[in-house]
C-alpha positions, 0 to 999 in steps of 0.5 A, a space after each residue: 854371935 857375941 851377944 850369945 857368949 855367956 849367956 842361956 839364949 841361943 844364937 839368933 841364927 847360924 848361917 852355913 858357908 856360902 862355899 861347901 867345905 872340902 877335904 879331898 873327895 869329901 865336902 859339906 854343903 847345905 841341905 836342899 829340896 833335891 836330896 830328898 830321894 837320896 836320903 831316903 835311900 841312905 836312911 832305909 839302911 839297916 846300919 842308918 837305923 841301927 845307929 841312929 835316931 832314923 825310923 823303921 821303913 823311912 819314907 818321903 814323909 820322914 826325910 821331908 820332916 829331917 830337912 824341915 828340922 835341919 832349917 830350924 835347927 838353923 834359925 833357932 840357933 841350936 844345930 848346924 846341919 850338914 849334907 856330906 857330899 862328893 867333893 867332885 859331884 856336890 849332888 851326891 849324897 854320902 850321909 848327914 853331919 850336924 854340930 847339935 845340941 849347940 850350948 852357947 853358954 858353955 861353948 859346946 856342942 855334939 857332932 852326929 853323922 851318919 853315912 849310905 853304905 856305898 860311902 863307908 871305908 872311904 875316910 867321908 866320916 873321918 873328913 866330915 868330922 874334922 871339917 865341921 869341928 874346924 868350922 864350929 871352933 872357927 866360925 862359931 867360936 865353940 871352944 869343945 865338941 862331943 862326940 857320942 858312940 855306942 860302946 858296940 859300934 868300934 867303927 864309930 869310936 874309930 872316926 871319933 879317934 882318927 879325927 882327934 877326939 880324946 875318949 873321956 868315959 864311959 856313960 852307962 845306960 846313957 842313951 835309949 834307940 830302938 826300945 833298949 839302952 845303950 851305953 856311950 863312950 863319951 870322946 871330947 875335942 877342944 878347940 886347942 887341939 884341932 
């Protein structure tokens, strides 16, 4: 990692914990072959889509895509994927957590995630936020993570509050999902404050 500090050039490649990362009934693993019918399940939900970057009518083909990106974004250096899981059942699949957008030079990255519905209102995205942030600044060094929310979705604000993000501003006409733009609420966590 230290030859990436300071410079443009992306670290040479992340590697995940060998161990998944636990917080109570809520733990990250890796992605693997075997999730693909569990995350086009996820990822046909209309709240998914809403939300997110996931296409209309997901199939085999898209989530095969979704992991093919996740195992790059590992070997370029430029996102750390997560599966968030069941902390007693590592097989389940709740939804999707990444640190994205990894910006060596600045020592910062974005954290996105998204859960299937049976996981919603459990504290899974509140856990999986705090877990993954406490690895970046850990194990990767990063000194700040943003987190990004559509100005109409409270719930998705809510975990970036309960997890100790500080809202930062407001981004007008920021982001473009789903033929129309969104305005963001831009939230920021240092590495001082985790």
């Amino acid at each position: 990692m230290s030859a990436a500090i300071g410079q443009n050039r992306p670290m040479a490649r992340i590697v995940l914990p060998a161990e998944p990362l636990r917080d109570g009934p809520t733990a990250l693993r890796g992605w693997r072959e075997t999730d693909i019918d569990a995350l086009v399940e996820a990822c046909r939900d209309p709240e998914v889509v809403r939300w997110t970057r996931v296409p209309d009518r997901y199939g085999v083909s898209d989530a095969r895509a979704y992991l093919l990106q996740r195992y790059d974004g590992l070997e370029t250096g430029f996102a750390a994927p997560f599966a968030i899981v069941r902390a007693d059942d590592l097989e389940h699949l709740l939804g999707s957590i990444s640190l994205m957008r990894l910006e060596w030079r600045h020592l910062r990255a974005e954290v996105g995630y998204w859960l299937a519905p049976e996981a919603r209102g459990a504290g899974h995205a509140t856990r999986a936020v705090g877990l993954i942030c406490r690895w970046g600044f850990e194990s990767l060094g990063l000194e700040r993570v943003e987190l990004f929310a559509a100005t109409t979705n409270p719930l998705s604000q809510g975990v970036a509050e309960r997890s100790g993000f500080r809202r930062e501003a407001v981004l007008r006409s920021y982001m473009t999902g789903k033929g129309e733009r969104h305005d963001m609420v831009a939230f920021g966590l240092l590495a001082s404050e985790a």
